[in-house]
PyMOL CGO cylinders between C-alpha atoms (Angstrom):
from pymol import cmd
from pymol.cgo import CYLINDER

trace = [
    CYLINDER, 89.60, -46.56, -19.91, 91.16, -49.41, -17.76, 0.3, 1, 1, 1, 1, 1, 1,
    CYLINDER, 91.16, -49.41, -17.76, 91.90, -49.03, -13.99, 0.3, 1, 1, 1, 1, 1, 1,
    CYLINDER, 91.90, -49.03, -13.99, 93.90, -51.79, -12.90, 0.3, 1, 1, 1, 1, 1, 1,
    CYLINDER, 93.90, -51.79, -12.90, 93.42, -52.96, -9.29, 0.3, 1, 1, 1, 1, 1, 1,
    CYLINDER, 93.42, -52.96, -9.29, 96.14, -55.79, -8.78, 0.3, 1, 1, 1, 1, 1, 1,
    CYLINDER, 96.14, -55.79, -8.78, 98.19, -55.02, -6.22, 0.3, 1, 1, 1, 1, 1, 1,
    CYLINDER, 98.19, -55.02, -6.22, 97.76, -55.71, -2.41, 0.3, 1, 1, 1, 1, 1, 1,
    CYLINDER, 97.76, -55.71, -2.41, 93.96, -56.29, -1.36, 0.3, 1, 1, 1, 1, 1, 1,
    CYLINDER, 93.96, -56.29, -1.36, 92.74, -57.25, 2.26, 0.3, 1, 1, 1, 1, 1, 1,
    CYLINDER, 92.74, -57.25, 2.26, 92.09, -61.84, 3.19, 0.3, 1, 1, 1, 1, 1, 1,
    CYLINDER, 92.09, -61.84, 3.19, 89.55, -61.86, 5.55, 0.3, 1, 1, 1, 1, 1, 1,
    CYLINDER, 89.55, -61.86, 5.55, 88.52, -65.25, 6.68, 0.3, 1, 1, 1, 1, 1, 1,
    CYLINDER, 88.52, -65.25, 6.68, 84.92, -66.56, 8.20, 0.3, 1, 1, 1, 1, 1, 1,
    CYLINDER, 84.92, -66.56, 8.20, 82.75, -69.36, 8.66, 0.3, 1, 1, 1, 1, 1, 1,
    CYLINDER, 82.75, -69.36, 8.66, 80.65, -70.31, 5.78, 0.3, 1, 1, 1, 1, 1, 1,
    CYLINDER, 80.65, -70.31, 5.78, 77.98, -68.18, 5.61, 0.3, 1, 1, 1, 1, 1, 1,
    CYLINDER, 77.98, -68.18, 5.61, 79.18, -65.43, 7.87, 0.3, 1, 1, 1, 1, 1, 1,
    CYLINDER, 79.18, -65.43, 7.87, 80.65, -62.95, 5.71, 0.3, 1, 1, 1, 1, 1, 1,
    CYLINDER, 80.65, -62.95, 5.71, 77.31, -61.96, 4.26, 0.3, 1, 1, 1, 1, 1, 1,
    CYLINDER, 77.31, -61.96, 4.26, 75.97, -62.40, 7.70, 0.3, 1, 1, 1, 1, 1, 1,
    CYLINDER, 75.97, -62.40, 7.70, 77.81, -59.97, 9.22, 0.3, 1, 1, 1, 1, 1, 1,
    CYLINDER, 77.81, -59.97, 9.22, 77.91, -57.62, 6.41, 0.3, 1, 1, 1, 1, 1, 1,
    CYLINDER, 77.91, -57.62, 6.41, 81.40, -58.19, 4.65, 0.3, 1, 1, 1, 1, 1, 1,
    CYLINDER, 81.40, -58.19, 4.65, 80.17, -56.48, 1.32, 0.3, 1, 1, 1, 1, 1, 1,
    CYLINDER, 80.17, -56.48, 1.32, 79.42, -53.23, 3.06, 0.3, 1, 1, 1, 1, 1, 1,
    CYLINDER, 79.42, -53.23, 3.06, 81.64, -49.97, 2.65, 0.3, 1, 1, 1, 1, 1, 1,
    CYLINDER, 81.64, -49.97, 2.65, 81.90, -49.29, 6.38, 0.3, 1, 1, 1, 1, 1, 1,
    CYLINDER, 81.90, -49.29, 6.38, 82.65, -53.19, 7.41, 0.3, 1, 1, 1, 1, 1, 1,
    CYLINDER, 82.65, -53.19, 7.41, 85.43, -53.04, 9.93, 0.3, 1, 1, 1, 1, 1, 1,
    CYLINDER, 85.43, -53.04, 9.93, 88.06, -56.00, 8.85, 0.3, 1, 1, 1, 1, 1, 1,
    CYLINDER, 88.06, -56.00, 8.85, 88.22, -58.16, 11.98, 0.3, 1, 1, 1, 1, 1, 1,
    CYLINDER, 88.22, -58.16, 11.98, 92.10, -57.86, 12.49, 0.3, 1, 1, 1, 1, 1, 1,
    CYLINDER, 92.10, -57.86, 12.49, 93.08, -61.06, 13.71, 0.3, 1, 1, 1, 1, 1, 1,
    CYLINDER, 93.08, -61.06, 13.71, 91.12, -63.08, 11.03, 0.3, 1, 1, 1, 1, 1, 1,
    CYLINDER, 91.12, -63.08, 11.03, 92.34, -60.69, 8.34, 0.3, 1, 1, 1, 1, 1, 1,
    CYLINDER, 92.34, -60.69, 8.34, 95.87, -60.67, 6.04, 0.3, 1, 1, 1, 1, 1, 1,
    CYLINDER, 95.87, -60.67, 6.04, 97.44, -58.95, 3.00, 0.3, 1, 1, 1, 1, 1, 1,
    CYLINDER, 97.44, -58.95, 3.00, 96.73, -60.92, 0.47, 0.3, 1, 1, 1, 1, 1, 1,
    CYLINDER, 96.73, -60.92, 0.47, 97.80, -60.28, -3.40, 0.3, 1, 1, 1, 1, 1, 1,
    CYLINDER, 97.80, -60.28, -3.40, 95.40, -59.82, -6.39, 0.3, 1, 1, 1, 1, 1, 1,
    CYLINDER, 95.40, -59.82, -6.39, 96.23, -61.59, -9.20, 0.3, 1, 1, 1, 1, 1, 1,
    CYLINDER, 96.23, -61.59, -9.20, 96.48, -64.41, -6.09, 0.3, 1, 1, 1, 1, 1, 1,
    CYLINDER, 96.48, -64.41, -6.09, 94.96, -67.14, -4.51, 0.3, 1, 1, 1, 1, 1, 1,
    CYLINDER, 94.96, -67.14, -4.51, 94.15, -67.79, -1.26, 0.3, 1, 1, 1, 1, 1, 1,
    CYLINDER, 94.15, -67.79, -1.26, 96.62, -70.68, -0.13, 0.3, 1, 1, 1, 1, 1, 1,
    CYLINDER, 96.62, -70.68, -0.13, 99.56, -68.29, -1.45, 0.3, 1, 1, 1, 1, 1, 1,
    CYLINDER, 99.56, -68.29, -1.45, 98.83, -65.52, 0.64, 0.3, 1, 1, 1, 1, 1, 1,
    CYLINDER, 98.83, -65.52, 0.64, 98.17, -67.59, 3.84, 0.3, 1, 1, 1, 1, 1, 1,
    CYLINDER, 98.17, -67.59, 3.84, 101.28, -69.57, 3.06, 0.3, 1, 1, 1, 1, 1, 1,
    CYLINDER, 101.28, -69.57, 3.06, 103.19, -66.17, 2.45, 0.3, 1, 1, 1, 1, 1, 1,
    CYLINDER, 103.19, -66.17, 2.45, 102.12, -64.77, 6.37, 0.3, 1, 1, 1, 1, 1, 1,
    CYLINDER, 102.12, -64.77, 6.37, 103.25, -68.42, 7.55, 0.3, 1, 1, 1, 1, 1, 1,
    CYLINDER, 103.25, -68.42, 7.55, 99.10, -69.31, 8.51, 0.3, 1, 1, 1, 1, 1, 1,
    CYLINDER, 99.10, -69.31, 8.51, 99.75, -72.40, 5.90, 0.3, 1, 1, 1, 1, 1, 1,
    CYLINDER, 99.75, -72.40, 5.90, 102.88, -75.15, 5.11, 0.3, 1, 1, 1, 1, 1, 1,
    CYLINDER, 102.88, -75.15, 5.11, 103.56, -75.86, 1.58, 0.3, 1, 1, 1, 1, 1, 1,
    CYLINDER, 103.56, -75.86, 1.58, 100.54, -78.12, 1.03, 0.3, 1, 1, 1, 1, 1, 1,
    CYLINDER, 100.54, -78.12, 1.03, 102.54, -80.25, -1.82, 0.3, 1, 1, 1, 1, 1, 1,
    CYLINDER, 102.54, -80.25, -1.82, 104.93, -81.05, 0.85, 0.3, 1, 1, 1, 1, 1, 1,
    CYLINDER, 104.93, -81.05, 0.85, 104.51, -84.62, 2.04, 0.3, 1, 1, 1, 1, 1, 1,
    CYLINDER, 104.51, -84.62, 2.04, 101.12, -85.27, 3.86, 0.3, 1, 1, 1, 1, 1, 1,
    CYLINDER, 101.12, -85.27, 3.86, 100.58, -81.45, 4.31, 0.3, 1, 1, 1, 1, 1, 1,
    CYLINDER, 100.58, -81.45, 4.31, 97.36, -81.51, 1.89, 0.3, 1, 1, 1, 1, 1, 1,
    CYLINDER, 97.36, -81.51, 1.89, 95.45, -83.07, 4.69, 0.3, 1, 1, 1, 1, 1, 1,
    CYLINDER, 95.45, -83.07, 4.69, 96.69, -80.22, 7.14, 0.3, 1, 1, 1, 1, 1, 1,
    CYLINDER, 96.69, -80.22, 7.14, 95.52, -77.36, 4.71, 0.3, 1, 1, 1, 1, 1, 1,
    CYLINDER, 95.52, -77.36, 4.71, 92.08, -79.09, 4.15, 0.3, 1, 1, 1, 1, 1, 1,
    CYLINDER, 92.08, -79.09, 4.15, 90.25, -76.55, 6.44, 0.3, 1, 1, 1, 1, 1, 1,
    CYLINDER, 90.25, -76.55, 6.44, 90.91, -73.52, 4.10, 0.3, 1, 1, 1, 1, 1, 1,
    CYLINDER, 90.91, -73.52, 4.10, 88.59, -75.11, 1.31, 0.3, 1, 1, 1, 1, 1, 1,
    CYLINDER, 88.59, -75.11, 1.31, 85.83, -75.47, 4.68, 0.3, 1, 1, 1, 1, 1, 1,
    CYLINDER, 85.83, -75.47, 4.68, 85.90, -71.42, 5.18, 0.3, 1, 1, 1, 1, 1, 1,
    CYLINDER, 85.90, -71.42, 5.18, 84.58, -68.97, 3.06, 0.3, 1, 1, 1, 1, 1, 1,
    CYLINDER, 84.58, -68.97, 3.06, 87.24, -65.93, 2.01, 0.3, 1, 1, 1, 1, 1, 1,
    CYLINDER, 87.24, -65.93, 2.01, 86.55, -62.13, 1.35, 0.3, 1, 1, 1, 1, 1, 1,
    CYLINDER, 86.55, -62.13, 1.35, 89.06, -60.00, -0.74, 0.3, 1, 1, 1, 1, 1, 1,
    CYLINDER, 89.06, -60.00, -0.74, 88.41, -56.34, 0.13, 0.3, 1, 1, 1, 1, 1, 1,
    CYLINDER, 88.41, -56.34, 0.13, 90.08, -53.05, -1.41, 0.3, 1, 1, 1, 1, 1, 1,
    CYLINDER, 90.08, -53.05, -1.41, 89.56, -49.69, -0.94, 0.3, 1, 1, 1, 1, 1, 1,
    CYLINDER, 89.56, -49.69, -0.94, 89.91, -47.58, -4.09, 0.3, 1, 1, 1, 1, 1, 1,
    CYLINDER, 89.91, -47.58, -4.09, 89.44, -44.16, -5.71, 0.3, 1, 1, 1, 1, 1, 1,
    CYLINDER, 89.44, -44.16, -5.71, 87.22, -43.91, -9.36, 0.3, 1, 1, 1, 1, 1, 1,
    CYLINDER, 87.22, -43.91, -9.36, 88.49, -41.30, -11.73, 0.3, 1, 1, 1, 1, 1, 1,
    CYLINDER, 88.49, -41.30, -11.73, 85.81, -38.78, -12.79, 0.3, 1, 1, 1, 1, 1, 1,
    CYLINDER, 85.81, -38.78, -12.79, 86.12, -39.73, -16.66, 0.3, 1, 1, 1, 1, 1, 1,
    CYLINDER, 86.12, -39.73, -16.66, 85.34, -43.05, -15.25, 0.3, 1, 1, 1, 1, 1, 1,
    CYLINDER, 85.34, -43.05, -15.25, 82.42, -41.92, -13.51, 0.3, 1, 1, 1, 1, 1, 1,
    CYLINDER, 82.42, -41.92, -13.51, 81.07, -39.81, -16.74, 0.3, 1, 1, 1, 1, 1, 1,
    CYLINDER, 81.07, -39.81, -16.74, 80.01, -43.51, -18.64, 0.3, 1, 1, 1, 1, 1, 1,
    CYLINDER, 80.01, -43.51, -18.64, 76.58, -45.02, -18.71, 0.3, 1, 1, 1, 1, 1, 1,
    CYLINDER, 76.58, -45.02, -18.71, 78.14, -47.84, -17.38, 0.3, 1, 1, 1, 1, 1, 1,
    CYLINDER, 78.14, -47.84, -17.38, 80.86, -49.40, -15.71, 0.3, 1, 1, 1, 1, 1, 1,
    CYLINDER, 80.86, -49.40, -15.71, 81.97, -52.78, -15.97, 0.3, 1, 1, 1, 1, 1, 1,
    CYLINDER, 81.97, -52.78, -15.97, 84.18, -54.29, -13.06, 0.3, 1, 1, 1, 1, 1, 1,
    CYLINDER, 84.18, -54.29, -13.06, 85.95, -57.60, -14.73, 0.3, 1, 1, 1, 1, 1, 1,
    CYLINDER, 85.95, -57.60, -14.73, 87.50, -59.95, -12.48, 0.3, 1, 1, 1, 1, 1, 1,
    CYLINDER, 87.50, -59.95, -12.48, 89.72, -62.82, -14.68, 0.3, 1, 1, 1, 1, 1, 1,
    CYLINDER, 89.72, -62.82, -14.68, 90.07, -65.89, -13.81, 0.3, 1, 1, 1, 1, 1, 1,
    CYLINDER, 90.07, -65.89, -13.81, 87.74, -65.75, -10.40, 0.3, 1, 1, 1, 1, 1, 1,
    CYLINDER, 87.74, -65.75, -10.40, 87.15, -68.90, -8.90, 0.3, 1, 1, 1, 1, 1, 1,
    CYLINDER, 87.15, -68.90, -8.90, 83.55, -69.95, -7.77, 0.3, 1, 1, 1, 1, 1, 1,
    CYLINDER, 83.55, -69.95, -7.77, 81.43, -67.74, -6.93, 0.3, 1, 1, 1, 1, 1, 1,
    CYLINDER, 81.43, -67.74, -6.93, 81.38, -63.46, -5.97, 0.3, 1, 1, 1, 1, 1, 1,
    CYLINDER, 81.38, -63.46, -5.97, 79.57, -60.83, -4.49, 0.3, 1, 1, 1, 1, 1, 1,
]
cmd.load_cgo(trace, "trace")
């Protein structure tokens, strides 16, 4: 059984180190609002800060220099969702995440 899970997710942003810190991974972690966007899953992070007009284009002239500080923050995706029961019923459950990029939690 497959349960897909693309759709819109939750961008949080925080200093390096700090999402762990302050407990990102946990069920009951309250999103800090002004540091967090929709963000789409299959995505990337430059996309969805460029689509809530946080980032310019950064091929656009010298704009790669002016984007720089995304790649200096670390960045939590976060969705709530519901397991089917037949799910539930396996010895074990993988969660597969193609094509993530460095590193996860």
């Amino acid at each position: 059984m497959r349960l897909s899970l693309g759709g819109t997710w939750w961008l949080t942003e925080f200093e390096l180190g700090e999402g762990e810190r302050q407990g990102a991974f946990t069920p009951n972690f309250q999103l800090p609002p002004e540091r967090t966007i929709p963000a789409q899953v299959p995505g990337v992070v430059h996309l969805d800060l460029m689509r809530t007009g946080k980032l310019p284009d950064p091929f656009y002239r010298l704009n790669e220099l002016v984007v720089k500080w995304v790649e200096e923050r670390e960045w939590w995706y976060r969705r709530d969702f519901e397991v089917p029961a037949e799910l539930l019923s396996h010895d074990a459950v993988e969660l597969v995440f193609h094509g993530l990029d460095t590193a996860a939690t």
